[in-house]
C-alpha positions as CSV (number, residue, x, y, z in Angstrom):
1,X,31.6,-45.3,12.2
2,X,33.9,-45.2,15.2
3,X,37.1,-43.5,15.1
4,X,40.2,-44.0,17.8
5,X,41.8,-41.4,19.6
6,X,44.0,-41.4,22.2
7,X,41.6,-43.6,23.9
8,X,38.5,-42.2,23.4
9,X,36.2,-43.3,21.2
10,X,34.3,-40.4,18.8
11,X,31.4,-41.7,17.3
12,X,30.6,-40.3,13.6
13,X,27.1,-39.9,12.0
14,X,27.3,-40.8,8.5
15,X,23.9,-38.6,8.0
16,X,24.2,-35.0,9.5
17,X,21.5,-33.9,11.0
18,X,19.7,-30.2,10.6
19,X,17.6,-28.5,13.5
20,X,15.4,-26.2,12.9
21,X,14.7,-23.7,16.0
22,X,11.4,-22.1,16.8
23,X,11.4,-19.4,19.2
24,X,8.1,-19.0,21.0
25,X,8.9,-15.1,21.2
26,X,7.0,-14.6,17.6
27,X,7.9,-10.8,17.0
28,X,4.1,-9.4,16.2
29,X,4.4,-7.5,12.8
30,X,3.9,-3.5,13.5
31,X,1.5,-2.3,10.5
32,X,-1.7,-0.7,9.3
33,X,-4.2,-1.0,6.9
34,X,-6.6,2.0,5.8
35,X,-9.2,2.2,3.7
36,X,-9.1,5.4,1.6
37,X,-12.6,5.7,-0.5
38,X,-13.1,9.6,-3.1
39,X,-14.2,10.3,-6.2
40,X,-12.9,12.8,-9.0
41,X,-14.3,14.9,-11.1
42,X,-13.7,14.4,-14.8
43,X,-13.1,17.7,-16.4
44,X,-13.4,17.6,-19.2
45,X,-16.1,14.4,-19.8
46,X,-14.5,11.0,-20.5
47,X,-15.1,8.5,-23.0
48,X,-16.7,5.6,-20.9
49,X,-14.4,3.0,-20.6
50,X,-11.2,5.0,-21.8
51,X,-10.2,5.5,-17.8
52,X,-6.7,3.8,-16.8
53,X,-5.1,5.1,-13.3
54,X,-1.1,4.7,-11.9
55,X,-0.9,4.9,-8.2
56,X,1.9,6.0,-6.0
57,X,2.5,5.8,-2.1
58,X,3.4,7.6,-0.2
59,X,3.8,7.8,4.0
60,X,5.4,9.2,7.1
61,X,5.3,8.7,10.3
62,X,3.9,11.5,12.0
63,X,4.5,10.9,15.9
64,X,6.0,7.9,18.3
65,X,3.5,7.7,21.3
66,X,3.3,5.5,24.1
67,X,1.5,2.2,22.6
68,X,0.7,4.2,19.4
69,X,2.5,5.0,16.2
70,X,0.3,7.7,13.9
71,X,0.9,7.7,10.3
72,X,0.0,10.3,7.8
73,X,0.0,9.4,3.8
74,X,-1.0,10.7,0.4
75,X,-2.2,8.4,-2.2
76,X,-0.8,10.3,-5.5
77,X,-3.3,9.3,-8.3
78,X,-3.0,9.9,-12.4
79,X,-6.1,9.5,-14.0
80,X,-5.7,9.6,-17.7
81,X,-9.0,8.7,-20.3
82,X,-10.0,9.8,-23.8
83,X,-11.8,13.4,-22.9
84,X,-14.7,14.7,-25.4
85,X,-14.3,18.6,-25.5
86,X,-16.7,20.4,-28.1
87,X,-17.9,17.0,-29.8
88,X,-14.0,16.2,-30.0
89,X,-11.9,13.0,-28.3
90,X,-8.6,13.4,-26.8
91,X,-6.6,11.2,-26.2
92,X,-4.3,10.9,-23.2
93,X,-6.1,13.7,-21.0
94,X,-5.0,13.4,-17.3
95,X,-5.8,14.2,-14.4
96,X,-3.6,14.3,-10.7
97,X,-5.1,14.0,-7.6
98,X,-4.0,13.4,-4.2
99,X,-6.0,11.6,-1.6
100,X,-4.8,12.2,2.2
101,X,-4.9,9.0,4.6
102,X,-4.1,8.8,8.2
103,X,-3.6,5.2,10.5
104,X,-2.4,4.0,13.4
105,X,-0.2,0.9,14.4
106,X,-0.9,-0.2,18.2
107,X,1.3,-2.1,20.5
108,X,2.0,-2.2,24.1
109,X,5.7,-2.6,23.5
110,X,5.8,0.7,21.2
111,X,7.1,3.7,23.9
112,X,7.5,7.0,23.3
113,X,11.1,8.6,22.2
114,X,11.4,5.0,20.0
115,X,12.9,5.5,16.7
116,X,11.2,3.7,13.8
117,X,10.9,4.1,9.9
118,X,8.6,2.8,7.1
119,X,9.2,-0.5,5.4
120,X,6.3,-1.2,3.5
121,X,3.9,1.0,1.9
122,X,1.6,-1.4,-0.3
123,X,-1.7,-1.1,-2.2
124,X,-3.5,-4.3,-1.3
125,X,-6.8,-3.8,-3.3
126,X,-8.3,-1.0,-5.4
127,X,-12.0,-0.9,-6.8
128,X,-12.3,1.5,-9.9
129,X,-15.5,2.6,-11.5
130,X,-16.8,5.4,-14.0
131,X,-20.0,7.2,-12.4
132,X,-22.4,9.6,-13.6
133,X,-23.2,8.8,-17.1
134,X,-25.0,11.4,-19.3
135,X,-25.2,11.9,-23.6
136,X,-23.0,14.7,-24.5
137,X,-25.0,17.5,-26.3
138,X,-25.6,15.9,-29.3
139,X,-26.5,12.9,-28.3
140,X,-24.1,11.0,-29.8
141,X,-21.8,9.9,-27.2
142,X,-22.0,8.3,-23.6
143,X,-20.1,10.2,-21.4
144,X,-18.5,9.9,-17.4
145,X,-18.1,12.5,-15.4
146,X,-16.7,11.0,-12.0
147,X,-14.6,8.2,-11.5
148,X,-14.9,6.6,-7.9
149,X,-12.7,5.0,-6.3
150,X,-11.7,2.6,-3.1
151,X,-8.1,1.7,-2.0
152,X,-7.0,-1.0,0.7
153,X,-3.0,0.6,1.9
154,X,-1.2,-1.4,4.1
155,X,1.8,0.5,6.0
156,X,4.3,-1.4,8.0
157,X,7.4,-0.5,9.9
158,X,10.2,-1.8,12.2
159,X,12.1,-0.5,14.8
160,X,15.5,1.1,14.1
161,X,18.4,1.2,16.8
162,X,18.3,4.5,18.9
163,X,20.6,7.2,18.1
């Protein structure tokens, strides 16, 4: 489609088009990933199979170094299970524990005095399993004492504008 004015001739595409851009700068993403491994003690004894756990994150970033970033986390766990106390179940006993992690995120473009903060704290992957298995005095019931466990945290952050 052509279109007239003031002698020049402006040539119209009937289908507009879209370009996409690809820089060839790809930022690299700044992150971590730890593996944090413990095991608690189940005081009182728990049912086996009665174990559930919630999970929260949580992390700071300790110091900015040339090339290095150190973090410092907690991994704040609530184990709660059926306990067996004097030949009796209970229901809904818990248990909090806290499990300390530590990582670093390396870069050559990360210098010292650089401002950043924390914009992912995610639990990739977590392995749970009752240990230590014993009768309780009776005999009666099969009981856990420890509950082990293996978490995969992945910490990212960004770069924030200096002050």
């Amino acid at each position: 489609m052509c279109i007239n004015r003031k002698d020049q001739k402006i040539i119209l595409n009937p289908v507009p088009l879209k370009f996409e851009c690809f820089s060839p700068f790809v930022k690299k993403e700044l992150s971590c990933t730890v593996i944090s491994e413990h095991s608690t003690q189940l005081v009182p004894p728990a049912k086996i199979g009665s174990t559930t756990v919630e999970k929260k994150i949580s992390a700071a970033i300790e110091k900015v170094c040339d090339k290095v970033i150190i973090i410092c986390g907690l991994v704040t766990k609530k184990i709660t299970y059926t306990a067996v106390q004097n030949h009796v179940e209970v229901a809904g006993h818990s248990i909090i524990d806290e499990i300390p992690f530590q990582c670093i995120i390396e870069s050559d473009d990360i210098k010292k005095g650089d401002k950043f903060k924390i914009v992912e704290k995610k639990l990739l992957c977590d392995i749970n399993r009752e240990l230590n298995f014993k009768k309780d005095h009776a005999g009666e019931l099969s009981l856990v004492y420890r509950f082990a466990e293996k978490d995969i945290i992945k910490i990212c952050v960004k770069k924030t504008k200096k002050d």
